[in-house]
C-alpha positions, 0 to 999 in steps of 0.5 A: 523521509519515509513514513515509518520513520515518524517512529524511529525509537519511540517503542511501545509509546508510538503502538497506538499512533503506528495502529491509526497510521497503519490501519486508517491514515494510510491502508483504508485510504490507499485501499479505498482509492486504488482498489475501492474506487480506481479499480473498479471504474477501470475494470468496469471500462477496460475489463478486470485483467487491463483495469487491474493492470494499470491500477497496479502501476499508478499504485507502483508509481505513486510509492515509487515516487514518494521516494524519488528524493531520498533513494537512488532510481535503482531503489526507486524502481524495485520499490514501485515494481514491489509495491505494483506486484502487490498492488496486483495481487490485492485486486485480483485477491479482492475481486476474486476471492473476496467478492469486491470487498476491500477487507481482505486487501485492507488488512493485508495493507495494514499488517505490512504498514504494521511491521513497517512502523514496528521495525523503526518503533524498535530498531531504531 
């Protein structure tokens, strides 16, 4: 089960439970670990392109592995690759252009989180 899915059909009576998942249960949190806190000690150690690199992967990896019981590995991998890529372009944008601070990463994580959670509140 993906996590969206806790609001398949619920319309406008899931808005405010899909903004907590969205913006606070799961974007500031992933972003504060993997970007806030990953990042920063691997690029202090191994430089920003090799710290950004492998804080991309376990990014990748740990959504590709959320997934490992419900969709066939073909799936698995262009998830974990999409979400990795993303995971990438997040850091060198925080790091970047925003100074090191998360907001930026954050609120792009929360608005994917959002359509996400919309999709099924409406879809389905």
């Amino acid at each position: 089960m993906l996590a969206p899915n806790q609001f398949a059909g619920l319309g406008f009576a899931a808005v405010i439970p899909a903004l907590l998942y969205a913006v606070i249960q799961t974007a500031l949190s992933e972003e504060l670990l993997f970007r806030g806190f990953l990042l920063k000690r691997l690029a202090n150690s191994f430089g920003f392109h090799a710290g950004n690199i492998v804080q991309s992967i376990v990014f990748g990896s740990v959504h590709g592995a959320m997934l490992w019981s419900v969709l066939p590995v073909h799936i698995i991998l262009l998830v974990g690759g999409c979400t990795g890529l993303a995971g990438y372009v997040m850091g060198w944008m925080n790091e970047r252009l925003a100074g090191g601070s998360i907001v930026a990463s954050w609120t792009i994580h929360a608005i994917g989180n959002l359509l996400a959670a919309g999709f099924f509140m409406f879809l389905f």
